[in-house]
Residue, then its C-alpha position, 0 to 999 in steps of 0.5 A: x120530489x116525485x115518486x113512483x112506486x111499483x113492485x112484482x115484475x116477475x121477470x121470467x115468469x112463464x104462465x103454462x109454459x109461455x114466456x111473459x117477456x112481451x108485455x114486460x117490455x111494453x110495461x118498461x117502455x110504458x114506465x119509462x115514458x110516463x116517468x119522462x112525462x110526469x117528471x119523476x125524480x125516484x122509482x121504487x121497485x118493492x120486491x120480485x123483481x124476478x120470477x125465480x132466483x136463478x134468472x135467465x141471460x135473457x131475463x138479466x139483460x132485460x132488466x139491466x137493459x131497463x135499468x141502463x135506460x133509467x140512467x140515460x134519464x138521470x133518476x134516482x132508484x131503489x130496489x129491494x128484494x123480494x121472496x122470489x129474488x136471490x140476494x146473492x143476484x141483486x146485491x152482487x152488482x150493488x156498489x156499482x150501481x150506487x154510484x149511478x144513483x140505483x140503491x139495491x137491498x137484495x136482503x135484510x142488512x144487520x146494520x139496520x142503518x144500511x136499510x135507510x137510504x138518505x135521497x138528496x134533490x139536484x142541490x145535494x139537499x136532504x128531501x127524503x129517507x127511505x127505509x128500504x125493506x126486503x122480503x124478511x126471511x126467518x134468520x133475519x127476524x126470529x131468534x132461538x133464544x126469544x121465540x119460546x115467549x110466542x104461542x106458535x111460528x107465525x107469531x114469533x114471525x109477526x113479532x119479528x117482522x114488526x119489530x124490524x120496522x119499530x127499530x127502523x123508524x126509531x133510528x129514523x126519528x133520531x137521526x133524521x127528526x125533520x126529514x120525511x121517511x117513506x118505508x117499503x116491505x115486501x110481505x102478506x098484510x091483513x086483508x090483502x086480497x090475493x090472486x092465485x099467482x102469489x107463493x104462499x110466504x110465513x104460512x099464509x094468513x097465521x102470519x099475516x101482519x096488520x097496518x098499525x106495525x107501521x110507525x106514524x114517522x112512515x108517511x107513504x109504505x110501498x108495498x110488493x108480493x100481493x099482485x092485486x093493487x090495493x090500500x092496507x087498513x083504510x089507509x091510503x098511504x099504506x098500499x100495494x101497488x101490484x103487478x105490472x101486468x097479468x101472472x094468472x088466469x085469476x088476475x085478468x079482471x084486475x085494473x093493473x097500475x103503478x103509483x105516483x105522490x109527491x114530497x111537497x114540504x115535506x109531506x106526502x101528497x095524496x097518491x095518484x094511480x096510473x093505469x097501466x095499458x092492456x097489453x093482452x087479454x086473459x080469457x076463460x071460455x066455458x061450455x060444452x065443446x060445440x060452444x066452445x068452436x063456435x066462440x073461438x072461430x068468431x072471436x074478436x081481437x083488440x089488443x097488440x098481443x095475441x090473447x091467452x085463453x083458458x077452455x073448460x069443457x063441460x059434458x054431461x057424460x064421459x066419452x073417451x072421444x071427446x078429450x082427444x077431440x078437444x085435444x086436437x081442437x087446441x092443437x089446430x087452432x093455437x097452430x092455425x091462428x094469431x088472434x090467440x093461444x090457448x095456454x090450458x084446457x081441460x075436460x069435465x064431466x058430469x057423470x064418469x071419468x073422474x081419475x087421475x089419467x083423465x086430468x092429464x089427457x085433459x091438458x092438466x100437467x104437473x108443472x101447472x100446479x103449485x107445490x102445495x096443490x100437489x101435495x093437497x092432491x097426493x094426501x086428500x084420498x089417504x086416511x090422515x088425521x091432522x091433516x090441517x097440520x101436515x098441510x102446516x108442516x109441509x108449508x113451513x117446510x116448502x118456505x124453508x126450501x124456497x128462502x134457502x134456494x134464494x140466497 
């Protein structure tokens, strides 16, 4: 039996206000030849499959249109949710989809048993058990009447998170004791390395859990939420597989990839990743403005999709002027040309100029920064003490908002 694991779709996601629905679907026509060729007999999809809990007509038909297609080819799927997905969205359609061998776990199940999905070959043969495992909200691992016995929130969180998986693979040993199980998660792990895109969840790093919460009965752990593909603890057969396609500026070096093993006698062979094309490229050009024109007008396009390009001009002393010049420079050329769009710009200088309108004018909107980065900018000038723990408090509320607006 043949795998595929990947997660992070994030349908809708909009970077600087221009949709990422084209690469998506080069990505979807992608994946699905290349389960065609490589003959694959289970997807999982581990978390974010939207960008946001209310998806769009579009966003929704582009991801059943996918799933429609998965069916025509007779493959069995499993998706779990993921801390951008609503569970109220993913599991409305989920008794239907069943009977069409796609297995959706939009939240955390209180019969644990319902997160372990028995995947049975074309002989109705057992081959497999996957613990299906959603992003874990805190009314899903912490409990009131315990959580005095922890230092702090994100070691209750830890404690809780970990003690989903160890009830998990103990019910798994005990009923299926010959059958390999593979788990899937969608959290932060020790270690990961982050690009800018990903939503800070269980505040960051404090809660960040550790390879060995995973029980030894877990022979593959497919991971989502961290964009970057990447193993967990040396451990090949813990990784993330990331994102599909580039979500930020931070993640245009990044070689973007799904993941492919094998149940073969019931053990997991060794994992193969295959690298997803490029699409489009990421670009951030930096200089003085005179610089800048000249590397725009001769630059080179390679690839189907017209370029994201990010400018940073530098000079050395403010001149009001320049910010409109630039301005106008942005607006002819993403009007005037189809090699690129430049999606952000700004201004810096050296000496003058340095406020908040100046930002702005720059090309620098509110809807650019994350919540947290405009609350790091509405504090960094007041006289505050603890500020370390305001930013904690704001952080654990911002979860709260988020993890409510998602159910």
């Amino acid at each position: 039996m043949k795998i595929l694991h990947t997660a992070d779709w994030h349908i809708g996601k909009q970077l600087h206000k221009h949709a990422l629905t084209e690469e998506l679907q080069f990505f979807f026509d992608w994946l699905l030849k290349t389960i065609q060729k490589e003959q694959i007999d289970l997807l999982l999809i581990s978390g974010d499959i939207f960008d946001k809990a209310n998806p769009s007509l579009d966003d929704r038909s582009l991801y059943f249109q996918f799933l429609k297609k998965l069916i025509a080819i007779n493959i069995k799927v499993v998706v779990t949710g993921g801390n951008h997905d609503s569970i109220r969205y993913l599991d409305a359609p989920s008794e239907i989809l069943e009977f069409l061998d796609i297995r959706v776990i939009g939240g955390a199940r209180k019969n644990l048993q319902e997160e372990l999905i028995e995947i049975r070959n074309k002989e109705d043969k057992l081959e497999l058990i996957v613990a299906a495992v959603p992003f874990l909200r805190d009314k899903d691992i912490r409990n009131p009447e315990t959580d005095d016995q922890f230092k702090n929130r994100a070691e209750a969180i830890r404690h809780g998170i970990e003690k989903h998986y160890t009830d998990l693979a103990d019910i798994a040993k005990k009923k299926y004791p010959n059958t390999p199980v593979i788990a899937m998660g969608h959290l932060y792990a020790k270690g990961s390395i982050e690009s800018e895109s990903e939503r800070e969840i269980h505040i960051g790093n404090q809660a960040a859990i550790e390879s060995k919460i995973f029980d030894e009965v877990f022979k593959y752990v497919a991971l989502g939420h961290i964009h970057r593909p990447q193993i967990i603890g040396k451990n090949p057969f813990i990784r993330y597989s990331g994102s599909p396609i580039p979500l930020s500026f931070s993640e245009k070096k990044d070689v973007k990839s799904i993941v492919i093993i094998e149940c073969k006698n019931s053990k997991i062979t060794e994992p193969e990743i295959h690298k997803v094309p490029i699409q489009r490229e990421f670009v951030k050009l930096t200089g003085p403005l005179s610089h800048l024109k000249e590397k725009l007008n001769n630059y080179e396009h390679n690839f189907p999709l017209p370029s994201f390009i990010e400018l940073e001009c530098t000079e050395e002393n403010f001149n009001a002027l320049t910010l409109k010049e630039v301005d106008d420079m942005v607006s002819q050329m993403n009007n005037e040309n189809e090699k690129f769009k430049i999606l952000k710009h700004r201004v810096k200088f050296e000496e003058g100029g340095k406020d908040t309108s100046e930002l702005f004018a720059s090309g620098i909107q509110i809807e650019d920064l994350s919540p947290e980065e405009v609350f790091i900018k509405r504090i960094e000038n007041e006289p505050i003490e603890n500020r370390d723990e305001i930013l904690e408090a704001f952080k654990e509320l911002l979860e709260i908002a988020e993890s409510e607006s998602n159910l």
